[in-house]
C-alpha positions in Angstrom: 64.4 173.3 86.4 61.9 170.2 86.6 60.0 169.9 89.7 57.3 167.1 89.0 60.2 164.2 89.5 62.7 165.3 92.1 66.5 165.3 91.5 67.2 162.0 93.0 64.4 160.6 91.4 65.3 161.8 87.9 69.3 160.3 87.9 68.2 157.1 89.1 65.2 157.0 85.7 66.6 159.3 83.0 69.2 161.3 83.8 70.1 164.3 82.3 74.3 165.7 81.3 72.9 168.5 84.2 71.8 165.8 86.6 75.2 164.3 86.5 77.1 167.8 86.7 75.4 168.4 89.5 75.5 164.7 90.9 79.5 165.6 90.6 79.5 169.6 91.8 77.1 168.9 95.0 78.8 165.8 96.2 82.2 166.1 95.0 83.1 168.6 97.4 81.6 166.5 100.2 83.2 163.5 99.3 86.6 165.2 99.4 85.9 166.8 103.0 85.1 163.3 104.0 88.0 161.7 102.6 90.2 165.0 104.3 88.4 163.8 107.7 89.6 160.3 106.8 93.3 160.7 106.5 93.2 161.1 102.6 96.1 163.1 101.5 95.6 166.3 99.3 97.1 164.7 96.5 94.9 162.1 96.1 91.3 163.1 97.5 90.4 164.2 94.8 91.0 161.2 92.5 89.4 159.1 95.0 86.1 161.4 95.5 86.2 161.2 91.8 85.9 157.1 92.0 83.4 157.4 94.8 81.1 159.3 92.7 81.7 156.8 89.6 80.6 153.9 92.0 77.9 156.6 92.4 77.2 156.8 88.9 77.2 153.1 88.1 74.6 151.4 90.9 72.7 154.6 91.6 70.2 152.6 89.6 69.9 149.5 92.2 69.7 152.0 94.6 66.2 151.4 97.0 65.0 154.4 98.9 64.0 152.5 102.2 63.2 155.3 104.4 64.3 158.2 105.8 68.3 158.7 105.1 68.7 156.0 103.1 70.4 158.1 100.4 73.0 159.5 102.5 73.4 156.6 104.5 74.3 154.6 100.8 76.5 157.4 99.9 78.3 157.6 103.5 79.1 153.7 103.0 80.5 154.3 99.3 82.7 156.8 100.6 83.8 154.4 103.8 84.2 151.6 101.1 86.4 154.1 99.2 88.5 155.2 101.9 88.9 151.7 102.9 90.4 150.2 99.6 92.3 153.0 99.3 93.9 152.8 103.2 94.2 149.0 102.5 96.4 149.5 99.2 98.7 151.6 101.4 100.1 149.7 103.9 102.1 152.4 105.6 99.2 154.9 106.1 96.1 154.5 108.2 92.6 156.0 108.5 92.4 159.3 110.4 88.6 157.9 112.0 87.0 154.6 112.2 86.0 153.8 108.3 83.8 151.1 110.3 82.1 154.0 112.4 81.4 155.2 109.6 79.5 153.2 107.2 77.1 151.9 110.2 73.8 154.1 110.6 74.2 154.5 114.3 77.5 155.8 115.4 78.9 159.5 116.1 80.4 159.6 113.3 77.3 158.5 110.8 75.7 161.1 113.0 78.0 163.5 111.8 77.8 162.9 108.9 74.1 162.7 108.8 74.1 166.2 109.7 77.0 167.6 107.6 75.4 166.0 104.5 71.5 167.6 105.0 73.3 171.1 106.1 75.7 171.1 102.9 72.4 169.9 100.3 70.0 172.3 101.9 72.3 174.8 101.3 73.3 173.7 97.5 69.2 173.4 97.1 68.5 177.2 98.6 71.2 178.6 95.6 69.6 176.2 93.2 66.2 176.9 93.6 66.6 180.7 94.7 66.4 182.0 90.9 63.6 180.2 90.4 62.0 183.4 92.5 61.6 187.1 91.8 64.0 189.0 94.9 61.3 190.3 97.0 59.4 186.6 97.2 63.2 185.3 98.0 63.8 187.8 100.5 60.8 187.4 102.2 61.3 183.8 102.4 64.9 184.5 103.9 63.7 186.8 106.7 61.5 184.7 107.6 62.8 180.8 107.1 66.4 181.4 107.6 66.2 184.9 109.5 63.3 183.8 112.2 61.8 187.4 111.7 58.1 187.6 112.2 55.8 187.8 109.0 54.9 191.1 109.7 58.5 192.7 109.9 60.1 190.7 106.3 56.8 192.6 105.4 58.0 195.9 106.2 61.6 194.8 105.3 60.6 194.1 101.7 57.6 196.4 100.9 55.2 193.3 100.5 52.1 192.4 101.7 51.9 190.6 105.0 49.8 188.2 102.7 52.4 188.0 100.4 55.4 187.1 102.7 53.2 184.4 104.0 52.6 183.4 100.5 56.0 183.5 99.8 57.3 181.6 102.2 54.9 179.0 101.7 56.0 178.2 98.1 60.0 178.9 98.2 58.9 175.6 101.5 57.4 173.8 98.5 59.6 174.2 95.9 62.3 173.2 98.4 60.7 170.1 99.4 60.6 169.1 95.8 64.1 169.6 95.3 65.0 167.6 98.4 62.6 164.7 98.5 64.9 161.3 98.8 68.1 163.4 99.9 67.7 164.6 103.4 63.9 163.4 104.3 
């Protein structure tokens, strides 16, 4: 996996066929659990995620990273906008939450979403990036990062040097950064 040029950085210059499967597998399944949250019904969340992420796909180029949350904060509004046409096409259904809530930055329910989005890409970037490591420099990481056990104890725990948990730790940090720079910073 390329880390000079992170992920988001990469589909909005040259995207790869693997930058847009995973554009589709990490955010498709968010999109859905949104449009769930929303009132969607089963039988036509997915089709709708679907058009969310090809509104995705077409002006992820105009796209302007203006600070921290901008990404999600663009994608949250796509999927309001989505949920919106699709409510307003439907006369005799309406939203399950406030599709005004959410597509502002500073509501409960952006908050939410906020939240819901960095916990869900965190966790697609620590399967992603976790074969990029040999087991014992991934466990380490995990007892320590995700685990809160002292240096000294994934040390024990994996047969490493206390120098070498440390050292692991540090670069499964960096190489997680990379992966996530523009998406939850």
């Amino acid at each position: 996996m390329e880390t000079s040029l992170p992920w988001l950085g990469r589909l909005t210059a040259a995207p790869s066929d693997a930058d847009w499967r995973r554009l589709v597998g990490d955010y498709g399944p968010l999109f859905a659990g949104w449009l769930a949250r929303a009132g969607v019904p089963p039988a036509d969340r997915d089709d709708l995620a679907q058009e969310a992420l090809v509104v995705v796909v077409r002006e992820v180029n105009g796209f302007e990273h203006r600070g921290p949350g901008s990404f999600r904060g663009w994608l949250r509004r796509v999927v309001a906008n989505r949920a919106r046409t699709y409510f307003r096409a439907r006369r005799d259904a309406a939203p399950a939450v406030d599709l005004d809530a959410l597509a502002c930055d500073d509501t409960a329910l952006s908050r939410l979403w906020d939240r819901e989005h960095d916990q869900f890409v965190v966790g697609r970037a620590l399967r992603a990036v976790e074969h990029d490591f040999a087991a014992a420099t991934w466990r380490a990481f995990v007892l320590q990062a995700i685990d809160g056990r002292p240096a000294a104890e994934a040390a024990a725990a994996t047969g490493l040097s206390l120098n070498a948990v440390i050292l692991a730790k540090s670069r499964v940090l960096k190489r997680l950064r990379a992966e996530l720079r523009g998406l939850v910073d």
